[in-house]
C-alpha positions in Angstrom: -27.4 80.8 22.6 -24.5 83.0 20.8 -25.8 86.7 19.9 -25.1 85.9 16.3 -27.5 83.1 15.4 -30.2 84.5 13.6 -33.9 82.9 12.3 -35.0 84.4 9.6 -38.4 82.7 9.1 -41.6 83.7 6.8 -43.7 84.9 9.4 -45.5 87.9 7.4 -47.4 85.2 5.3 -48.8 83.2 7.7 -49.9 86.3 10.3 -51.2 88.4 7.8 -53.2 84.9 6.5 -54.3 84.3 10.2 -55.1 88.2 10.9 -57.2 88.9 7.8 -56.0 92.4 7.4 -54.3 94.6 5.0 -50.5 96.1 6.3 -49.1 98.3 4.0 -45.8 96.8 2.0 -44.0 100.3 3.2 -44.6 99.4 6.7 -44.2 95.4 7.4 -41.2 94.1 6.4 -41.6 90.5 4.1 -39.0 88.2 6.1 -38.6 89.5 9.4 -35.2 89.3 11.5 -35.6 87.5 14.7 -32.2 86.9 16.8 -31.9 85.3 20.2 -29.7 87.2 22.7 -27.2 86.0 25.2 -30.2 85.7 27.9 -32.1 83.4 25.6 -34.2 86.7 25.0 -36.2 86.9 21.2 -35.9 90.0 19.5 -37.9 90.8 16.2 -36.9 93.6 13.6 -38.7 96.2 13.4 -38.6 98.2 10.3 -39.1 101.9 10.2 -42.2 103.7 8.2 -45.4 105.8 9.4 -48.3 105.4 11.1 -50.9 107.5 12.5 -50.8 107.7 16.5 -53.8 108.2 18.7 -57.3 107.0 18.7 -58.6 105.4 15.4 -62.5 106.3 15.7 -64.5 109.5 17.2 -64.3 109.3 21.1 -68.7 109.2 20.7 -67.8 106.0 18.9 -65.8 105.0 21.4 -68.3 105.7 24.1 -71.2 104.0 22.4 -68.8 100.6 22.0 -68.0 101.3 25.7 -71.0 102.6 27.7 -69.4 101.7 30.8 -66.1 103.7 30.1 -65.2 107.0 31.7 -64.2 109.7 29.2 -61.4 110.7 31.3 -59.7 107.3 30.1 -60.1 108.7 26.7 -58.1 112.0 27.7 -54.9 112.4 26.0 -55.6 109.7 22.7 -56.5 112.9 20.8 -55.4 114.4 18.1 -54.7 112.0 15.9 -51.4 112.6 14.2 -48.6 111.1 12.1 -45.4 110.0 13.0 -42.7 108.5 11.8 -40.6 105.7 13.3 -37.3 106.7 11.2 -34.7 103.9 12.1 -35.6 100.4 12.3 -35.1 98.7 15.8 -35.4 95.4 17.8 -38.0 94.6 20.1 -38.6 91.8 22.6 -40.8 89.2 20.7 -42.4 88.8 24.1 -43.1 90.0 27.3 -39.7 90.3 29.9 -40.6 86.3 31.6 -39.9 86.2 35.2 -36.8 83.4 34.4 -35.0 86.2 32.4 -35.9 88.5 35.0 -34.3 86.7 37.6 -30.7 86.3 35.6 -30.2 89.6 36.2 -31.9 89.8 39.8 -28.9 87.2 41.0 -26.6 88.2 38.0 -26.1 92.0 39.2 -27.4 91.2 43.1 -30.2 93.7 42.3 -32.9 94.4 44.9 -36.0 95.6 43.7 -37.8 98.5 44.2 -40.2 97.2 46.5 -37.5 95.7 48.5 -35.6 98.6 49.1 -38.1 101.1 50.0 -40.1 98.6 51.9 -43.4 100.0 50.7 -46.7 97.7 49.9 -47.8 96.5 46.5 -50.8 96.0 44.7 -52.3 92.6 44.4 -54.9 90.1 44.5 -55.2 87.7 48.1 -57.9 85.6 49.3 -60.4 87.1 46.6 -59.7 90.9 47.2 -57.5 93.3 45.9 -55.4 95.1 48.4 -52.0 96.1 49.1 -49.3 94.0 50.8 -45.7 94.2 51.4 -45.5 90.4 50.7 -46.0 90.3 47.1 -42.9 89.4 45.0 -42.0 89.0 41.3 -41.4 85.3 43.0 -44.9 85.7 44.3 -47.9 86.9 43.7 -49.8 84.9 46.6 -52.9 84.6 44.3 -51.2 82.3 42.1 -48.3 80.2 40.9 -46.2 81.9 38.7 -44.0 79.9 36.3 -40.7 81.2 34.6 -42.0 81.6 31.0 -44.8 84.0 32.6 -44.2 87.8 32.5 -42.5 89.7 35.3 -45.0 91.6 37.6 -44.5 93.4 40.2 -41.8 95.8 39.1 -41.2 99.3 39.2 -40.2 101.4 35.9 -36.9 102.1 37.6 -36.7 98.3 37.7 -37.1 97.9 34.2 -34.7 100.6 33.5 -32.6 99.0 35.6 -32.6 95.8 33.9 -32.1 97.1 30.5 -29.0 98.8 31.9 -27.7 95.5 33.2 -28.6 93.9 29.7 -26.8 96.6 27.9 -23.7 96.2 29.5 -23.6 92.4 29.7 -23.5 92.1 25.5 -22.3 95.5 25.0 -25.4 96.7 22.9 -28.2 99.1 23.7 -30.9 97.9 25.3 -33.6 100.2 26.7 -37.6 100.5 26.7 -39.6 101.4 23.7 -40.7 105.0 23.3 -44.7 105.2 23.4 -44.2 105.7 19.7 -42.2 102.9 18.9 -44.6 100.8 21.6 -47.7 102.0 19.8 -46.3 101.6 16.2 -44.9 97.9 16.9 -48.5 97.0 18.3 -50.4 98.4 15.6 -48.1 96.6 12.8 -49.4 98.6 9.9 -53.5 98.4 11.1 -55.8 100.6 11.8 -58.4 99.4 14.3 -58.9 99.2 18.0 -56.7 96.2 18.2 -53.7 95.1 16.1 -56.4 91.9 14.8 -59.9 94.2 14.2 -62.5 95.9 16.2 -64.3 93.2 18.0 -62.9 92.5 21.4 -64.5 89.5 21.6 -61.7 88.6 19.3 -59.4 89.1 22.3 -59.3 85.7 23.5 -57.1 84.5 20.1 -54.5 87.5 20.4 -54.1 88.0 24.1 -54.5 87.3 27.9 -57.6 89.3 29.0 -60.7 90.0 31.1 -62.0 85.7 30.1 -64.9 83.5 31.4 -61.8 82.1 33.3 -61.5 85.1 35.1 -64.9 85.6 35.3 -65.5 82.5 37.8 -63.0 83.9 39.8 -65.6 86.8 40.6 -68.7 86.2 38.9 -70.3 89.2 40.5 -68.0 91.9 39.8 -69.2 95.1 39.4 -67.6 98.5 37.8 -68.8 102.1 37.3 -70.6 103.2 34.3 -70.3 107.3 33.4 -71.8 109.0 30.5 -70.3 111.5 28.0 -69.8 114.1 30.5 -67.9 112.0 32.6 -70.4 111.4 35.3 -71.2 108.5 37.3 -74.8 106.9 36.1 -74.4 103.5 37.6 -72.2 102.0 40.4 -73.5 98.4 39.9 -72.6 97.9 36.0 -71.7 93.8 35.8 -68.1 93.6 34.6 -67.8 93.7 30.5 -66.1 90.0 30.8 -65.7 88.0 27.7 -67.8 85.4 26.6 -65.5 82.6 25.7 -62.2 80.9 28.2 -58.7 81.3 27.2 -57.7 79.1 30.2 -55.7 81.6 32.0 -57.3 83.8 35.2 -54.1 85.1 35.8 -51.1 85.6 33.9 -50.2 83.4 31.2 -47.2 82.7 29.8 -45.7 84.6 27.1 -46.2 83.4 23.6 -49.5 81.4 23.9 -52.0 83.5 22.1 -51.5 84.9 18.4 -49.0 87.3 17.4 -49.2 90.8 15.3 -48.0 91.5 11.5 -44.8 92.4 13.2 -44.5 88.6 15.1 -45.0 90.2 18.6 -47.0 88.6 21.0 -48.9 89.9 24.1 -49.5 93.5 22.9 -53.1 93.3 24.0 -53.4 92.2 28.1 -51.6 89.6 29.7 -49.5 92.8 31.6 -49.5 96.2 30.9 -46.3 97.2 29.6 -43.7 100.5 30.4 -42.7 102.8 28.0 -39.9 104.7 28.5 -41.8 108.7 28.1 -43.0 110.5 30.5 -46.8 111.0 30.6 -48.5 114.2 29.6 -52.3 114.2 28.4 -51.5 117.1 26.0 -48.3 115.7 24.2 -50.4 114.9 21.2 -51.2 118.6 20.4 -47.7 119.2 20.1 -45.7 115.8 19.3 -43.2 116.2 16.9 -43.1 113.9 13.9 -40.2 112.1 14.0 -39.8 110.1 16.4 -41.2 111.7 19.4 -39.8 110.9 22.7 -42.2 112.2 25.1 -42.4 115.3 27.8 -38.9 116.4 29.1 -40.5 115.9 32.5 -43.3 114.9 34.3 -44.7 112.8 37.1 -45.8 109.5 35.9 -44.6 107.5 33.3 -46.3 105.5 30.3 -47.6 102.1 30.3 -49.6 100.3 27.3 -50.9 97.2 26.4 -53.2 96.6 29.5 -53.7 93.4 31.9 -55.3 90.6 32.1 -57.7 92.2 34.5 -58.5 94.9 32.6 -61.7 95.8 30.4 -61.4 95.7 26.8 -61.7 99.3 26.7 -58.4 99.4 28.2 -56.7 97.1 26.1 -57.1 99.1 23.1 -54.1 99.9 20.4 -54.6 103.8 21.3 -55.3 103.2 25.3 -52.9 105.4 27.3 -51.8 104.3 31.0 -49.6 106.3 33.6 -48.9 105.2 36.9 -45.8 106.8 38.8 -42.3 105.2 38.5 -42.4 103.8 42.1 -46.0 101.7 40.8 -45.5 98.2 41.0 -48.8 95.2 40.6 -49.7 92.0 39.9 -50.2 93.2 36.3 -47.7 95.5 35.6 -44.6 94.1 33.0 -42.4 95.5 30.3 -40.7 94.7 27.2 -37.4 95.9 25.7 -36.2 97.9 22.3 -32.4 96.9 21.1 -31.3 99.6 18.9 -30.4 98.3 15.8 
């Protein structure tokens, strides 16, 4: 489809009507933009405004929702502070789908990470999750993954690499959303645990997540359980699942659940998402208002937005991930920012 053919459609209406919440007129913008890129790619407009980063409740609260969560998954969503996203910016409506993936796998003759360094992933086979140097993008073994599902199995440098590509191809920029930006364009002008409320039982409308579907995959799963000091008090705790089916064990394809304020879809499971900062559990004490870009350097990188496999815990607005750049799973995606 050309770059210049834009929908302009009265989404705010209908999402705020469906989410039952209140987003502040300085925040959401009344008729969003949403182009379609050379790629067949959506974008939506993002508008600029403020919003208050970081956990939304008192970690205890948190804790009490979440018995079974370790604190130390809590480290780093504290203080609370503003910031302000100062320019306005396109962001992928979706998930980055395995079918736009793969025009620029053949387009630029790209070999992935995993590829070239010939080290083992992290999947699911024959009921168990273990590593393997035979998962692909292509194939996850577990499962058959379609084109209009989200990439997995890619690295951040992967991601980078495809928003270099992308870039170059329609002479914009494309790159991956700041934590900030990534945490602001989830939120969409709430304030809750979730872009849609608190309850994450209301999960299975808004996104791909730990379902009875998944459930009857292993119906005896078990996790830890750790109290407020961060020590273990139960190794047998039955997995939090969800009480209701969204269809979808796995991956699901981008799109099928309910979007944001914003009209972005899959902020909440499905595949957790890169962000381009580095990660550093102390940022927040120090994060500059405007705009923040993250540490200068670091280790690991960001990710957000959780997987389907994930407890609802972990698929929080304010949840923090960090793997290393080199990280790739059968639940690790990413979405791109076109500055605007």
């Amino acid at each position: 489809m050309p770059e210049n053919r834009v929908v302009r459609c009265s989404l705010i209406a209908a999402f705020v009507a469906i989410l039952s919440c209140s987003v502040p007129h300085d925040i959401v913008a009344a008729d969003p933009e949403v182009i379609t890129n050379t790629i067949g790619m959506k974008l939506v407009e993002i508008p600029a405004g403020e919003f208050m980063m970081g956990a939304e409740e008192d970690r205890a609260d948190t804790l009490n929702k979440f018995p079974y969560c370790d604190p130390k998954w809590l480290d780093g969503e504290l203080p609370r502070h503003k910031v302000a996203i100062t320019k306005p910016f396109y962001m992928g409506q979706h998930e980055v789908t395995l079918g736009e993936f793969l025009k620029f796998y053949h387009d630029a003759n790209y070999k992935i990470e995993a590829e070239r360094d010939g080290k083992p992933s992290w999947g699911h086979e024959n009921g168990r999750l273990v590593e393997s140097n035979r998962f692909r993008p292509w194939d996850p073994l577990a499962w058959k993954i379609e084109m209009d599902h989200p990439v997995i199995y890619v690295t951040w440098n992967d991601a980078v690499a495809f928003c270099e590509w992308l870039s170059k191809k329609e002479g914009q920029t494309y790159r991956l959303p700041t934590e900030a930006q990534w945490e602001y364009a989830c939120r969409a002008g709430t304030n809750h645990r979730y872009h849609f409320g608190d309850d994450p039982e209301e999960l299975i409308r808004f996104g791909n997540g730990p379902d009875a579907d998944r459930k009857a995959l292993s119906p005896n799963a078990i996790i830890a359980s750790f109290d407020k000091n961060g020590k273990k008090t139960d190794t047998g705790t039955p997995f939090p699942f969800l009480s209701r089916r969204d269809g979808y064990p796995w991956t699901a394809p981008v799109g099928k659940f309910r979007p944001n304020a914003f009209g972005l879809y899959d902020m909440h499971g499905n595949a957790w998402e890169w962000c381009s900062d580095w990660f550093d559990e102390n940022y927040y004490k120090n994060s500059p208002k405007d705009d923040p870009q993250g540490p200068s350097a670091g280790s690991s990188r960001v990710l957000r937005g959780g997987g389907y496999n994930d407890t609802p815990v972990r698929l929080r607005c304010a949840r923090r991930g960090d793997v290393v750049p080199s990280y790739r799973s059968d639940h690790g995606s990413f979405r791109v920012v076109r500055v605007r």
